[in-house]
C-alpha positions in Angstrom: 0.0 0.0 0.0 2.9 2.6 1.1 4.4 1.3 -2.5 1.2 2.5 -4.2 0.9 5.9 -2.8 4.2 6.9 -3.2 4.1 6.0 -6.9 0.9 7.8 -7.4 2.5 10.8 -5.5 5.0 10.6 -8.0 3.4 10.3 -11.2 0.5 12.7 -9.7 3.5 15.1 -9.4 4.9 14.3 -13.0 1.9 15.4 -14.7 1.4 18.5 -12.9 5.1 19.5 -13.2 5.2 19.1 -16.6 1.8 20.8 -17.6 4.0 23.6 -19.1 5.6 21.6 -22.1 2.8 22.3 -23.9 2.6 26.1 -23.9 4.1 28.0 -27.4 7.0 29.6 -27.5 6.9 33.4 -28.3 8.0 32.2 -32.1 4.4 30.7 -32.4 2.7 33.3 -30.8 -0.8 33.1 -32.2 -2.0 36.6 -31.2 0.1 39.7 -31.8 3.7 39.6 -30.2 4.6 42.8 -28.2 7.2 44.1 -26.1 5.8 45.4 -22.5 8.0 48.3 -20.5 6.6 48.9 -17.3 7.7 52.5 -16.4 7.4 55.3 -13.4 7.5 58.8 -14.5 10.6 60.7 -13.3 10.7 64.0 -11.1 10.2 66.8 -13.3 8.7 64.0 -16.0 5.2 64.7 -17.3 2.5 62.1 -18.6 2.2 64.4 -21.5 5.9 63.9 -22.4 6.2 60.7 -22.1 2.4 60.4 -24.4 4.9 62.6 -26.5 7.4 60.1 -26.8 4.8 57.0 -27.2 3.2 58.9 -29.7 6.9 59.6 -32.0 7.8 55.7 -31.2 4.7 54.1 -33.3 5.3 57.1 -36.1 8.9 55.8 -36.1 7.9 52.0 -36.7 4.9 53.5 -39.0 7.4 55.8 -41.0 9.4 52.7 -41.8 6.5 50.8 -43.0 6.1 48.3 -40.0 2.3 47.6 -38.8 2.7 48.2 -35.1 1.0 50.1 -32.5 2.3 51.5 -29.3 -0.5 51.6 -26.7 0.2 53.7 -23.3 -1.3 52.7 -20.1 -1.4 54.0 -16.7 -1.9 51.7 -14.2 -3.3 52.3 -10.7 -3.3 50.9 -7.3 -6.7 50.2 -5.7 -8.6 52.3 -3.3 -8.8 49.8 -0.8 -11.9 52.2 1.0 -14.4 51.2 -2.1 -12.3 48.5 -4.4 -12.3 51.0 -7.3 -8.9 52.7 -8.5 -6.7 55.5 -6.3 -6.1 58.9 -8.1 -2.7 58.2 -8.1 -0.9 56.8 -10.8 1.3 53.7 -9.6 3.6 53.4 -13.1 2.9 53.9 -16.7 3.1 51.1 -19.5 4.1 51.2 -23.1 2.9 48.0 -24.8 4.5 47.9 -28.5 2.5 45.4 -30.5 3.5 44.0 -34.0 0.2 42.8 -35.8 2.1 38.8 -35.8 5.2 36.9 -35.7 5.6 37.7 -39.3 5.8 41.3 -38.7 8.0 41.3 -35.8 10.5 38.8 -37.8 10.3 41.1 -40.6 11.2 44.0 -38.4 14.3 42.1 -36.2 15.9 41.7 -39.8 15.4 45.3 -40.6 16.2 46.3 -37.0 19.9 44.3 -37.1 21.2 44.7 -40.5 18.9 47.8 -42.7 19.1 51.0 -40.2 20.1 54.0 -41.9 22.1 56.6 -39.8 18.9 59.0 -39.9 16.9 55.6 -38.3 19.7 56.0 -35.8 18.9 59.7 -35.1 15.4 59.0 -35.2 14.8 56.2 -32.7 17.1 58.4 -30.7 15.1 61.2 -30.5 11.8 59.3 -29.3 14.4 57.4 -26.5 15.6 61.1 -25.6 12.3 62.0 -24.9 11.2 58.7 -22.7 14.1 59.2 -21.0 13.6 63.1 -19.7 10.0 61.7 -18.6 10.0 58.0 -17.4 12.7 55.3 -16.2 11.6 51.7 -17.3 11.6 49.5 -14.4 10.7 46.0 -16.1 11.0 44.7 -19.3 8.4 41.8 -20.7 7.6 39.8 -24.3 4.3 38.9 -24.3 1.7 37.3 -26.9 -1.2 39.0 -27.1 -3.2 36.4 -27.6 -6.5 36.7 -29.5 -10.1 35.8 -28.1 
């Protein structure tokens, strides 16, 4: 009997480790791949700069003929008086979303082997302005993954 338990412990433990082999890896995202920056605004940096910057990163990509968006978000802590949000913003978000794997292939060959020196002073200039308004504090790849 203590024979039989312990081997179903085992294999009940197998299964369940294991129940992540199955997941995709971000090359067969099936959704729209994106890189995720979780931010907080700097002292003396504004939301309206750093919408600024958001706003020149997607023309940058959009310029250069790639379909991606960049989506800001502002995330807040909750008011733990009534469950809704607090007024005050926790960290900001960028979320840069190629439209599929294809896309964001596409744009790592471009990215690593086609930039001109005015891409160069161009992706600059939107990083400049991030940088006077927001420091990134995590970094994420995620699969957007559609419903």
């Amino acid at each position: 009997m203590k024979y039989l338990i312990t081997t179903l412990a085992i294999i009940t433990l197998n299964v369940y480790a294991n129940d992540h082999i199955d997941l995709p890896k971000p090359s067969e995202c099936k959704g729209s791949p994106a890189s995720y920056y979780v931010a907080k605004l700097l002292e003396g940096g504004t939301i309206n700069g750093w919408l600024k910057a958001t706003k020149m990163h997607e023309a940058y990509y959009q310029d250069r003929g790639f379909d991606v968006n960049v989506v800001p978000s502002i995330q807040y802590l909750p008011n733990e008086e009534n469950g809704g949000p607090s007024d005050d913003v926790f960290r900001i978000s960028t979320h840069v979303i190629h439209k599929n794997v294809s896309e964001l292939e596409r744009w790592n060959k471009w990215n690593s082997n086609e930039r001109t020196d005015s891409d160069k002073k161009d992706y600059d200039a939107f990083v400049d302005e991030y940088d006077k308004n927001n420091e990134v504090t995590a970094k994420r790849f995620v699969c957007m993954l559609k419903s």
